[in-house]
Structure formats: C-alpha cells, structure tokens
C-alpha positions in Angstrom: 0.0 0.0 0.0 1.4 3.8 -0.9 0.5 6.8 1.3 0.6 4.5 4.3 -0.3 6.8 7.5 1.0 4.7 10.1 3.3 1.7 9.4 5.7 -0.9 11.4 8.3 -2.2 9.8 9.8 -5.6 11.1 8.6 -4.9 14.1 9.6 -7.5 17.1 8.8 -7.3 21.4 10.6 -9.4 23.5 9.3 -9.4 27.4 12.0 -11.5 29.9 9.7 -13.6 32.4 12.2 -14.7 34.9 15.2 -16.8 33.1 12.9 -16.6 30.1 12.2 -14.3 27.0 8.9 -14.6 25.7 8.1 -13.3 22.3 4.7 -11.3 22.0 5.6 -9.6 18.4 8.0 -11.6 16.0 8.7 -9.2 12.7 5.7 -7.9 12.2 5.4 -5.5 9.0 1.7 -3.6 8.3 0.3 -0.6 6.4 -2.5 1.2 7.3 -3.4 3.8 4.9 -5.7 7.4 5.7 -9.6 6.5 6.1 -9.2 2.9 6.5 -11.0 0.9 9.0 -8.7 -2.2 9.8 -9.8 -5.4 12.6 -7.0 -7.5 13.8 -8.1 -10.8 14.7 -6.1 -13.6 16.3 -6.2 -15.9 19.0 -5.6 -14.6 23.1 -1.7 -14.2 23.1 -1.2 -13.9 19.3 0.4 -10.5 19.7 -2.7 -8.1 18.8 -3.2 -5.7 22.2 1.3 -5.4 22.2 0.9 -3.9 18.1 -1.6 -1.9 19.0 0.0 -0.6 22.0 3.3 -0.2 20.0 1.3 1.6 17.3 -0.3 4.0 19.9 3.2 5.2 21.8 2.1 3.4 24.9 5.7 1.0 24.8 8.1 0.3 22.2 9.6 -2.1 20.2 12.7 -4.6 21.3 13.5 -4.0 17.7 11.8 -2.7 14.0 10.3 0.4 13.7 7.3 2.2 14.3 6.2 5.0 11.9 3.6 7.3 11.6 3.4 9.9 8.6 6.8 8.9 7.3 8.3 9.5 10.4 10.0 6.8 12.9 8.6 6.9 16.5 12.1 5.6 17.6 13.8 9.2 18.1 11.2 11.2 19.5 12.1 12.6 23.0 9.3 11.4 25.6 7.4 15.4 25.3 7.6 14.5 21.5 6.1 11.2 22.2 3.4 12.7 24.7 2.5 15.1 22.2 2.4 11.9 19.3 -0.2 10.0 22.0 -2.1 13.3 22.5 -2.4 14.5 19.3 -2.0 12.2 16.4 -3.5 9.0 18.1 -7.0 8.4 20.2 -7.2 4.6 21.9 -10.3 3.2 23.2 -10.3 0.0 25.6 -13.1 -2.8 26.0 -13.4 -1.5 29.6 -14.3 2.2 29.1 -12.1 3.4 32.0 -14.3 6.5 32.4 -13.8 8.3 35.7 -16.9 7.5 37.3 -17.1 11.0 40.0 -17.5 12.7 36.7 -20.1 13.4 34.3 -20.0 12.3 30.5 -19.2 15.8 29.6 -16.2 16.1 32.2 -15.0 13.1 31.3 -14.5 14.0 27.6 -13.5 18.0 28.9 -10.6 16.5 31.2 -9.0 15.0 28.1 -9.4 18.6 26.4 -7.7 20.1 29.5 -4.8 17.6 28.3 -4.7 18.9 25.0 -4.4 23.2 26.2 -8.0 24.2 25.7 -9.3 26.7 27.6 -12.5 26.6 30.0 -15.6 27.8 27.9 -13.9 26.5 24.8 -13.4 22.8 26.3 -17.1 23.0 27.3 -18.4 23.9 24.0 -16.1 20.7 22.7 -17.3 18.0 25.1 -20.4 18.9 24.2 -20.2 18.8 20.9 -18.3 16.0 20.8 -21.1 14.3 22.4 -23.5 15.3 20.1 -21.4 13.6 17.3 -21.4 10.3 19.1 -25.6 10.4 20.2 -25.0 11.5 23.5 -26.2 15.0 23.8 -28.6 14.2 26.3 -27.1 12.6 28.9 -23.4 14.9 29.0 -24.4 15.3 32.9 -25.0 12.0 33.5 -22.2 9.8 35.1 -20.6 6.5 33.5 -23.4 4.6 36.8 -25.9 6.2 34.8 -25.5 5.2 31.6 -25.6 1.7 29.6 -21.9 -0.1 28.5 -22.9 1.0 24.8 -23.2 4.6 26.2 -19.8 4.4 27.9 -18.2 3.4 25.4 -19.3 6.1 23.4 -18.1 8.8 25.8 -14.7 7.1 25.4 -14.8 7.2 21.9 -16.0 10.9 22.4 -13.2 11.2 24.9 -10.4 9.6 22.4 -11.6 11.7 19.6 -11.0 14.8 21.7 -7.8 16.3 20.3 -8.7 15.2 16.7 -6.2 12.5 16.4 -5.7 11.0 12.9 -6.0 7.2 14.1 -8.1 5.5 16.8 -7.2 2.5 17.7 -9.5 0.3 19.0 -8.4 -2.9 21.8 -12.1 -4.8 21.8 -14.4 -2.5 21.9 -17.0 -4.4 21.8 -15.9 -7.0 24.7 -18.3 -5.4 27.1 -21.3 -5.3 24.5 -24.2 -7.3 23.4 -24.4 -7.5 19.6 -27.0 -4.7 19.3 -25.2 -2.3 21.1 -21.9 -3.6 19.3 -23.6 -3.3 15.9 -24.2 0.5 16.9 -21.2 1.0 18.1 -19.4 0.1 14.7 -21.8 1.6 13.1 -20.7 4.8 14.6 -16.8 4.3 13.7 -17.4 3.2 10.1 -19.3 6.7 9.5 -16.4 8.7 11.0 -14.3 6.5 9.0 -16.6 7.4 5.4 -17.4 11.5 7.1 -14.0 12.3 8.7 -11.4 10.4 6.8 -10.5 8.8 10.1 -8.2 5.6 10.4 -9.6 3.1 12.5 -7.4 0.1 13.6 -9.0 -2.4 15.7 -8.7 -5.5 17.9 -11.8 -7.8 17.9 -12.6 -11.1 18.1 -15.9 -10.9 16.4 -15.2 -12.5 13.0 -18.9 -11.3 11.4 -18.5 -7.7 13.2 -14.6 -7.8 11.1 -16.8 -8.4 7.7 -19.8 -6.0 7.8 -17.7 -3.0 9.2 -13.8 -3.2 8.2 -12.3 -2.8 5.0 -9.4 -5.5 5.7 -9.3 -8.0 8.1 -5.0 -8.9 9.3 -5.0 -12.2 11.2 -1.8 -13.1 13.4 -0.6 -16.0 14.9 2.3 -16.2 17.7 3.0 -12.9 17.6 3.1 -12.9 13.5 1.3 -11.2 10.7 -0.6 -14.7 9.3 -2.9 -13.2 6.5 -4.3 -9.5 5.4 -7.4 -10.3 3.7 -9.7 -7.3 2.0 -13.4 -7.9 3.2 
C-alpha cells in the first residue's frame, strides 16, 4: 500500500519472564493507509493488544520500527512522544475506563484540558463531541448512569477529543451485546466514510470484522498470518 499513514516495519517485542524471553511480536510488518478501517483478529496471546500498543506510543519495540506519517517513533524525546499519544492518536479499551465522579461531559472536557484548551472553549467541545457520538442528552450523567454501549461512546467521544488521525481500537466491543456492538461500529465506520479517520481495531468478532472493516489482518504467535480485503 502507498500513502501508508501509520506503518511498522519488522517490528519485534521481546518481554524476559524470569530466566525466560517470551516473544509477543516476532517481525511484524503492516500498512495502514488514511480513512481505513482495519480489525485485527487472532487468537488470546497472538500479539494483537502489544501492536496496537506499539502503534499508539504506549511502549516500544525490542527492535523494527514504528512509523507514523513517514516519520519513525524511535527518536522522539518522551514530550515528542506525549504530544504523538495526545495529538496524532486516540485509543479506546473494551473497559471504558471512564472516571466514574465525573459526568460524561467532564469526562470527555478532562482529556481537552490535556490537549491546552481553555474553559468555555473545552465545554463547548465535550459537548459537541457528544452530540457527534448520540449522547447530547445525557453529557451530565455519570458513566453509573449510563448503559456499557453509552460508555463506550463517551470514550470514543473522549479519544476523539484532540482530533487525532488514528483511533485505535483494543475490543471494543468485549463489554457489549451485539446490538449495542452493531451501533457501536456503526458509529466508527461513518467517522471513517465522514472524517477520513483511520480506525485500527482489535476484535474477536469475526462477522463484526466483515460488515464493518475494509481488511481484516489475522496473526498467529506474535506474527502477521494473512491481510485479507473484506
């Protein structure tokens, strides 16, 4: 693929476990290009939640390269690669991790704060961002309030906050019933078609994989297996 967005390149993690080195990520090479919506599929342990972690800043590689916009991860300073997870990259977990003393609208303003922008500004945002994701009327409620599918939009809302180019998704569905997952997707694949934004996620729901992404990647003990267009 040309005009890759975000790339790694030979990518490998090693993790030592006492007198042994296990391997979660063994070479693995993908391309994920502007306004695509990619799943990631494999079995528990095949090395999907340590790419995707690699890909959002959050650790790096024992060796390979990360690279996002033509640009390697591997010599930004730790404020350049703060400012990489704030600004170029939202994530979104299967448990919402919402702060649950806060409303919907706080939640989503705190991660504005983050990103530098002021008071009545950050307001005006959460709220908006809200109303993007279906959720203007419950900003004041808090995450005991509202339904798992309605959590986990206020984390998408939340991720999308700084108006990163990628979100990268670690099953968000896990905590859904297929309805609410449906909706959910539903949701993404129109930001993906609206916004031109790249969605990379992990799920293990092959028939949610089919209807919603344009390319499935399956990996095996810590390898890139198969990238199959859907």
């Amino acid at each position: 693929m040309t005009d890759a967005l975000m790339e790694t390149r030979e990518v490998s993690k090693h993790y030592k476990m006492g007198e042994n080195v296990v391997v979660a990520l063994d070479r693995a090479s993908l391309s994920v290009g502007e306004g695509e919506f990619v799943a990631l599929q494999g079995t528990s342990g095949s090395g999907k939640s340590t790419l995707l972690n690699l890909l959002g800043g959050l650790d790096q590689p024992s060796e390979g390269e990360v690279v996002f916009e033509g640009r390697s991860l591997a010599p930004l300073s730790k404020k350049e690669m703060a400012r990489y997870r704030r600004q170029s990259v939202g994530m979104i977990f299967q448990n919402f991790n919402l702060i649950t003393s806060m409303t919907a609208a706080e939640n989503v303003e705190l991660a504005l704060a983050f990103g530098g922008l002021a008071g009545r500004e950050r307001t005006a945002r959460a709220r908006e961002l809200l109303g993007r994701v279906g959720l203007a009327e419950r900003a004041d409620h808090r995450p005991t309030e509202l339904s798992g599918g309605e959590q986990q939009r206020v984390a998408i809302a939340r991720a999308l906050a700084n108006r990163p180019r990628v979100l990268l998704a670690d099953e968000p569905t896990g905590n859904l019933d297929s309805t609410r997952a449906s909706e959910l997707l539903s949701l993404l694949r129109a930001m993906v078609e609206r916004d031109r934004l790249t969605v990379l996620m992990v799920t293990h729901d092959r028939e949610l994989a089919a209807r919603f992404a344009d390319r499935t990647i399956s990996m095996r003990d810590g390898r890139i297996v198969t990238m199959n267009a859907e």
